[in-house]
N, C-alpha and C positions, 0 to 999 in steps of 0.2 A: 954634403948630402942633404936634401931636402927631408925635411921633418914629417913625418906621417899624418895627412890630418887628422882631426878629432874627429870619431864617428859620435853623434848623438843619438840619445838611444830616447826610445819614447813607443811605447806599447799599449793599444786597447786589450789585448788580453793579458793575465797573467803569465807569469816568465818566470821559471824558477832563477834565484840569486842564492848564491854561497853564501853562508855563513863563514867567516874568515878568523875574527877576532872580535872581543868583547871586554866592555872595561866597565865597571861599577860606578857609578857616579855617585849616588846616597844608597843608603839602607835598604831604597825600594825601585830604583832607575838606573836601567842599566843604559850603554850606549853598543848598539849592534853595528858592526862593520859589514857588511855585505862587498863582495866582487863585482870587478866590473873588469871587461878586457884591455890591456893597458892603456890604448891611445883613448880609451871610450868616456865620456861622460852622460850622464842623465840630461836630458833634454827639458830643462825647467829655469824658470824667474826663480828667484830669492822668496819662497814662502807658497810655492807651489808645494803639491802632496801629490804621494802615490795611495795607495788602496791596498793592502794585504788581505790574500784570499787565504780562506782555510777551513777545512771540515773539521767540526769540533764537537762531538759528542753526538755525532750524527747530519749534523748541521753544516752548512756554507753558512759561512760569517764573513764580511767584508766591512774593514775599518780603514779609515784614510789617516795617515801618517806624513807627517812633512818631514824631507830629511834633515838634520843637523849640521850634516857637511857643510861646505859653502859648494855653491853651483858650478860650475865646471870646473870640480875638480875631478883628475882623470885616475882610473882602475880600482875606486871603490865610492861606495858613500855609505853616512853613517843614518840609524834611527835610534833617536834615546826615547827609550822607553817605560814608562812607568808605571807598575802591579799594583794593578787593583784587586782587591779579593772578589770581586762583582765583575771584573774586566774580562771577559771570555779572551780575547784575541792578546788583552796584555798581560796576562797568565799564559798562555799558548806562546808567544814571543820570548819571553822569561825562563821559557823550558828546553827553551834550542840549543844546544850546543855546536864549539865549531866544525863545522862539514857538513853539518845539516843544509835543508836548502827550503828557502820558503819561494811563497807564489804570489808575484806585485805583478800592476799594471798602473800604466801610467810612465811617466808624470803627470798630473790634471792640472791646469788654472788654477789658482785659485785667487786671493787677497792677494796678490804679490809685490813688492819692488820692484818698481822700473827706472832705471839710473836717470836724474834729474826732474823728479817728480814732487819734489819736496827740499826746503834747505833748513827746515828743521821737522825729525823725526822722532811722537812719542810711540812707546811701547808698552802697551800694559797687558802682563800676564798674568793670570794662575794655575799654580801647579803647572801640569804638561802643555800648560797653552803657550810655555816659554819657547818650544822648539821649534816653530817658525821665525820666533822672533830670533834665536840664537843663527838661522841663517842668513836673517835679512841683516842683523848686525855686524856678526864674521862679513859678509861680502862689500857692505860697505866701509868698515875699519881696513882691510885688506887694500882695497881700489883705493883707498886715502881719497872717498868721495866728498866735495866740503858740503856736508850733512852734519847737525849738531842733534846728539840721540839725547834721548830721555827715556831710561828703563824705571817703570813702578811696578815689581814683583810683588803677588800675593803667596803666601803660603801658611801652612799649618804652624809648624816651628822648624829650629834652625838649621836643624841634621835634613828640612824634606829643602834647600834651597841647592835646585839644578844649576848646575855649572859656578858657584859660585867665586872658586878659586879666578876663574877669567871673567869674572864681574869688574874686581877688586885689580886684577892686571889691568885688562881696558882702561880704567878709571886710572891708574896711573901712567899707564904709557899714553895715554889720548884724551886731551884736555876737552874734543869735545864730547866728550863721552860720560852721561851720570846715570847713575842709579840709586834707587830708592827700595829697601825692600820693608813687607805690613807684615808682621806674623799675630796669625789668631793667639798662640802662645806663645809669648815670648819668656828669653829668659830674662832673669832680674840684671838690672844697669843696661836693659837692650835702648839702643838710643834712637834707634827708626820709627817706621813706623808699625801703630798695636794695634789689633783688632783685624775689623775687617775694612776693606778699599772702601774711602768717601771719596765724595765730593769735594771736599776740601783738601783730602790728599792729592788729588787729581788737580786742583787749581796752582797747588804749591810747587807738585813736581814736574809738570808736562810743560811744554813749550803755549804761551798762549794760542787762541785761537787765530788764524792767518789765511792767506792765502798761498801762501808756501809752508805750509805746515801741513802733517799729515799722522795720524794717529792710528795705530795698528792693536784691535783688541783680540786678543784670544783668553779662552777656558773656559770652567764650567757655565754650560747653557744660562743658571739663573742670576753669576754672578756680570757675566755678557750682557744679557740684558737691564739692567738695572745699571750698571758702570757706561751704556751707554745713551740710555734716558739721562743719566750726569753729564754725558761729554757734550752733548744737544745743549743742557739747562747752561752749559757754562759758553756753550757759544760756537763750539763746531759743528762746521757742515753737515749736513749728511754723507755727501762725497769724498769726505775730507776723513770720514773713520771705515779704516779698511779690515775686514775679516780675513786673517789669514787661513 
């Protein structure tokens, strides 16, 4: 019997999605399962986002979230999401439980992977700007694409590092696969990297500059800008560093 095809799913308006299942990642990052109909997947590249709509103290608030799953996978996808006490929408996501149902559209464009775009890929996040990069990396570890990664994680300290348990597995099951992580506070005998992301961490841990190289930067607005005036001084393209 012939197999059902995949329906792809991709909406300008919001769509209510089930809440399904939830699983705690850190202290403050949760990862949300939302439904999808079984043969169905999200209609999106590797670091595409949707948009969560929601009235929030009188308010429509719309914030774009990339999911974590990897891309066509079928009858759910995942958002990990991380509480902010300022985060209107990431406090409101935090409060859902499952059977609730929230309001996305999309999936949008955005910065994304496109299979054979690059044969060496760096990543540099912080904090939440990881969850693009957590798709664009699952889907190419997955496909066994011959892409050599380079992940440089920023963060606070060691309890705020998203997904770290499958840093440390990649890294061992996939020789091309490194990471690097900076913590502003670390703890005593932490052997990575301290403070905040240079210029010189960026020269040590990223793939040099090329023309098959490609550099994927996400997180906060001021630390983006500034990490990518570095990725310029050290010798990459313009086209060559992608906003997920």
């Amino acid at each position: 019997m012939a197999s059902e095809p995949v329906m792809r799913i991709k909406s300008k308006t919001p769509v209510p999605y089930e809440l399904t299942a939830l699983h705690l990642d850190t202290h403050d990052t949760k990862t949300l399962c939302f439904a999808l109909p079984d043969n169905a997947t999200l209609d999106m590249l590797p670091g595409d986002h949707l948009y969560v709509h929601a009235t929030i103290e009188g308010k429509q608030v719309k914030r774009p979230y990339t999911p974590s799953s990897v891309p066509g996978t079928t009858g759910y996808f995942d958002l990990t999401v991380k509480r902010y006490e300022t985060g209107l929408m990431s406090k409101y996501l935090h409060a859902q439980e499952i059977g609730d149902t929230v309001l996305m559209s999309g999936p949008n464009p955005g910065g994304h992977w496109v299979d054979g775009m690059a044969k060496k890929a760096g990543f540099v996040a912080g904090g939440t700007g990881i969850t693009p990069m957590i798709s664009i990396i699952r889907w190419i570890l997955a496909k066994s694409l011959p892409v050599e990664l380079f992940l440089v994680f920023a963060n606070k300290t060691e309890v705020d590092i998203i997904f770290r348990d499958e840093w440390e597995e990649d890294a061992r099951e996939h020789a091309s696969f490194h990471y690097y992580h900076v913590l502003e506070q670390p703890p005593s005998g932490w052997s990575q990297g301290k403070g905040r992301m240079t210029e010189d961490i960026l020269r040590r841990h990223l793939p040099p500059p090329g023309p098959d190289t490609v550099i994927f930067l996400c997180g906060p607005p001021p630390m983006v800008d500034a990490l990518e005036a570095s990725l310029k001084t050290i010798g990459h393209a313009e086209q060559a560093i992608i906003f997920p």
